[in-house]
N, C-alpha and C positions, 0 to 999 in steps of 0.2 A: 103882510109881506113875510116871507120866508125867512128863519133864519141864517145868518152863517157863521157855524162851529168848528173850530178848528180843537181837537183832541193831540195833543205831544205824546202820543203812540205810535212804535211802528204797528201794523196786521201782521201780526206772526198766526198762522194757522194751526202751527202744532200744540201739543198743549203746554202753557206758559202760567202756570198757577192763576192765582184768581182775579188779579189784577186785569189781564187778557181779557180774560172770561167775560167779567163787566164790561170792559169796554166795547169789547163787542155787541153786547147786549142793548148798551148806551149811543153808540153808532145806531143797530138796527133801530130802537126806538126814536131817536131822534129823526131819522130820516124818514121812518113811516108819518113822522106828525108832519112831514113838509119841508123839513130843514135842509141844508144844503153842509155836509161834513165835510170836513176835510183831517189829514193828517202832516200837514205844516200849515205855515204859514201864509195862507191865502189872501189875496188883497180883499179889504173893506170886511175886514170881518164881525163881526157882533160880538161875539164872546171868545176866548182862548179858556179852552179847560185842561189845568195841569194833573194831570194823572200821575206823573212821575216827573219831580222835583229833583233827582238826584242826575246828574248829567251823564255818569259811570252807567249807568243803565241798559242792557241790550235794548230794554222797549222806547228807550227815551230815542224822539222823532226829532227834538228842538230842545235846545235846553233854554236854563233861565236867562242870560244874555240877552240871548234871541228876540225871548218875550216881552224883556223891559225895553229893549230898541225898537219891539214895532209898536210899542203899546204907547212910547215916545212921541212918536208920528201921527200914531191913529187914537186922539183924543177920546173917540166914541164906542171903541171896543172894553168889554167887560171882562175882567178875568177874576176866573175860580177855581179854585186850589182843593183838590180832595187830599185827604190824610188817611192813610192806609198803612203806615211802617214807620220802625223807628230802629235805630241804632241795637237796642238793645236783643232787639229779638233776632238780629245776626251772630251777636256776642263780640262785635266789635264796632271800632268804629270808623263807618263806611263811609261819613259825609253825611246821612239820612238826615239825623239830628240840626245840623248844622244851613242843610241846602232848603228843608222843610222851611225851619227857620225864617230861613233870606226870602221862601216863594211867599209866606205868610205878608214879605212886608210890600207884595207887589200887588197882592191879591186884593177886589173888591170886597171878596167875602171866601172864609174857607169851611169847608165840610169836615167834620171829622167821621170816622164811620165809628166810634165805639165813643161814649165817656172815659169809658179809659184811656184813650189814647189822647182825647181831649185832656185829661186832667196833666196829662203825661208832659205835651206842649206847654200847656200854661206854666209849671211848675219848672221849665227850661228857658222862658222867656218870649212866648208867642205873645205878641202885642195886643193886649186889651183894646184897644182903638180899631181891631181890624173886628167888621162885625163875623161870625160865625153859626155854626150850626151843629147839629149830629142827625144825621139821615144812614138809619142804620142797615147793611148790606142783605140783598137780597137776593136769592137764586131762581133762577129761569123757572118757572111754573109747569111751561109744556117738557120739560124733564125731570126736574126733580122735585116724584110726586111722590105720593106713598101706591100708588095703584100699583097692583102685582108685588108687595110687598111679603115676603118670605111671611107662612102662617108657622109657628114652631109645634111641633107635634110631641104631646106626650112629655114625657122627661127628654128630648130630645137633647143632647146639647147646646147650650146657648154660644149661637157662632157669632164672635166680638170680627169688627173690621175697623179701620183707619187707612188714611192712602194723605200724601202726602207729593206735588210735584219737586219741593225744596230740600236737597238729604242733608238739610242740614243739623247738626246734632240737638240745637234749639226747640227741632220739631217734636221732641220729644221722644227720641230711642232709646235714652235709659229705661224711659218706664217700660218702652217696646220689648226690649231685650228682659228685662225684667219679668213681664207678662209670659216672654218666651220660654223661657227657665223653668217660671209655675208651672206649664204646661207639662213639666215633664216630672211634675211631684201628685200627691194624692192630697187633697179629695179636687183640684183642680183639674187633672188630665181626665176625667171625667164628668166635667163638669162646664168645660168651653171648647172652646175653636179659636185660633184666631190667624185672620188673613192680612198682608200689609199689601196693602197697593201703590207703586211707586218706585222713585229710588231710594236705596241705600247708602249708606256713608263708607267711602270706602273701606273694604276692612271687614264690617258688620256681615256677621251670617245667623241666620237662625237656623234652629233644628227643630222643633216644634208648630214653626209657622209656614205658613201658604205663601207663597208673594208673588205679584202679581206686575207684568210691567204698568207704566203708566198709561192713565185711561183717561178719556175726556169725554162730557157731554153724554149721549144717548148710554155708547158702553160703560160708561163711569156708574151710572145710575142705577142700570141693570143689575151691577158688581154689588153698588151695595146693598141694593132690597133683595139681594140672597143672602141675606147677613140679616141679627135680629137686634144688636146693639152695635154701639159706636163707640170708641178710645180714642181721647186724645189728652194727650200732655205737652202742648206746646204752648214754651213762654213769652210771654209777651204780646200775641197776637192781639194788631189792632181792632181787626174784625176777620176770622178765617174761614173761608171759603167751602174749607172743609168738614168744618161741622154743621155749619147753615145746611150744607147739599145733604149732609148726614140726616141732620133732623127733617128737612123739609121732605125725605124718602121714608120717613115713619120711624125712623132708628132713635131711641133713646142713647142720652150720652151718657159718659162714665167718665169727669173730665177733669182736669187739671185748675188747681186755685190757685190761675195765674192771666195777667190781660186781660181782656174781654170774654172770658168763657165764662167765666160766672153771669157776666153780662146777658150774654146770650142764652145761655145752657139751665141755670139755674131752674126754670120750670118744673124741663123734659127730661132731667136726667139726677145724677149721684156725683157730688163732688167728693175729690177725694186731694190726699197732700203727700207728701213725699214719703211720710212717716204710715202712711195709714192705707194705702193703697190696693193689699191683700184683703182686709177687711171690709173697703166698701166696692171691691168687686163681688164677695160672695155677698153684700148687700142689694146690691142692683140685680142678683140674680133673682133676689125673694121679691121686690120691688118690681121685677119687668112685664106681669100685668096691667099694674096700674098705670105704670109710663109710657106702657106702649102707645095705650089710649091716651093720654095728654098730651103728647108729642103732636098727636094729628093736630091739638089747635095752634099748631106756629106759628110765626107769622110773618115769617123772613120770605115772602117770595118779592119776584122781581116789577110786580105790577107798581107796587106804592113805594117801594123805593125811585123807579123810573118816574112815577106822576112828583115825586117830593123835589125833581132835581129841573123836571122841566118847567115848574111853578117858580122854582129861583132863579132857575135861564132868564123867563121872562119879563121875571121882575127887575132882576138885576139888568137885562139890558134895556128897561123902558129908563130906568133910572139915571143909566150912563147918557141915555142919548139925551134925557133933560138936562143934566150935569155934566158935559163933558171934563173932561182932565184942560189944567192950562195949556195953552199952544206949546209944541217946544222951541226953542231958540234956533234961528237959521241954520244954528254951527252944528245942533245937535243933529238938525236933518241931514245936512250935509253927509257927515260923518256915518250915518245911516244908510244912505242912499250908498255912501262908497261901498260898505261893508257888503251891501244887497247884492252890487253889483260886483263882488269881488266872487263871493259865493255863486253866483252863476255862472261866472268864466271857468272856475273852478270845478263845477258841475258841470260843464260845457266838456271842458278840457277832459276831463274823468273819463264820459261817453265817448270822444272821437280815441280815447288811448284804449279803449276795452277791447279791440279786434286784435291789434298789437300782443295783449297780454295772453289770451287764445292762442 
């Protein structure tokens, strides 16, 4: 029997950094195996998978409320909590911290994508009781390949890229701007390129770099196999998006000792620190034979991530339906049932006012 998934995403089609991206991925594969998705809260459902825990959220579809009222009712539904952000890698705090937290203690089981970001929870208060995992993130295959990858010719310039959809300052535009600068001293302006893809922070202009607006999917990919290395310094990332797509296109990284990038990066590329950063650029310069080639064996694509998530779907909901939750208490149906029905009238009401507002 088929299952039914409900994901707490809206479909935003434009591009929505990486979180988006996944889930789209996660929709289409789920559905090719027979599933039945949705993006709220559909009756009888098997599993609720929380993508975004924070209710502030553009992409958040249903918040946690929502979740713990139907999950009330519906003893046999399984819920699973992925971990993708935290507080810190905003530079403030948003709720992430806090709302992560609360979804942890509703969750059957939660994913983290990095041991970083796992270590990160535990060390805040995630409940040992709740079981968990790390299933680490992986990028679409049939795009981000290294085929057609930029061959460098000669002494050619080594052309550095990064692309970022969040301008936020976290993402790492000191080192950006920084990079920027160098470019316009010697023996570096002769010796790189470098393109930003993306937004910038208000304010921020470079004079020595290329920038590109934001790209997604097939042109994203294009962008960066005309590039022959990859830069990032963004901190905190639980698992980002943007160096997996980096590497999984043949690009060696050049990356920041901070979150998950040592995690991930450490093979394919040169880590470098706040202090030292001029020095293991012109390292990674002497080093990008050897890296180019070990980059090819990565191994973030999105097939065994996708088989790692629907192996816990189905575990997790053969387990639920032998286990259900205890019954809730009449009062608590009750009080559910009102809210359901409040929310539809409300929904009702919305759509007959919409011709009005036109």
């Amino acid at each position: 029997m088929p299952l039914r998934i409900s994901i707490n995403a809206k479909r935003i089609e434009a591009p929505y950094g990486g979180g988006n991206r996944f889930c789209t991925l996660l929709e289409e594969n789920l559905q090719a195996r027979g599933c039945h998705v949705f993006r709220q809260l559909a009756p009888k459902l098997d599993l609720i998978f929380i993508l975004a825990a924070e209710r502030q959220l553009a992409i958040t579809a249903y918040d946690l409320e929502a979740i713990g009222e139907y999950v009330t009712i519906n003893p046999n539904t399984a819920v699973v909590l992925r971990v993708n952000s935290c507080d810190e890698a905003r530079g403030a705090d948003l709720g992430c911290n806090r709302q992560t937290l609360e979804a942890g203690r509703m969750a059957d089981h939660a994913v983290f994508v990095s041991e970083f970001i796992r270590r990160h929870y535990v060390e805040r208060g995630f409940d040992p009781a709740t079981p968990d995992s790390v299933i680490l993130t992986g990028s679409d295959e049939r795009i981000f390949n290294p085929g057609g990858r930029a061959e460098r010719q000669g002494n050619e310039k080594l052309k550095i890229v990064t692309h970022h959809w969040s301008a936020n300052l976290l993402k790492g535009f000191d080192i950006y701007q920084r990079l920027d600068e160098l470019l316009a001293t010697e023996p570096f302006r002769d010796l790189f390129e470098f393109t930003y893809i993306g937004r910038l922070p208000l304010g921020m202009h470079f004079s020595q770099t290329r920038v590109l607006p934001t790209l997604d999917g097939v042109e994203l990919a294009r962008a960066l196999k005309e590039h022959h290395l990859y830069v990032s310094a963004a901190r905190y990332e639980a698992a980002g998006n943007h160096y997996i797509e980096a590497m999984r296109c043949g690009l060696p990284v050049l990356y920041l000792r901070s979150g998950s990038l040592p995690e991930y990066c450490a093979p394919y590329g040169v880590e470098f620190t706040l202090t030292d950063f001029e020095e293991k650029l012109l390292e990674i310069r002497d080093r990008y034979p050897e890296l180019r080639g070990r980059v090819l064996a990565c191994p973030y694509g999105a097939a065994p991530m996708l088989n790692a998530y629907w192996n816990l779907f189905q575990r997790l909901v053969s387990e639920r339906r032998a286990n259900p939750r205890p019954a809730a208490p009449i009062g608590a149906r009750l009080r559910h049932a009102a809210r359901l029905l409040g929310r539809k009238i409300r929904s009702a009401g919305g759509k007959l006012l919409e011709p009005l507002r036109g």
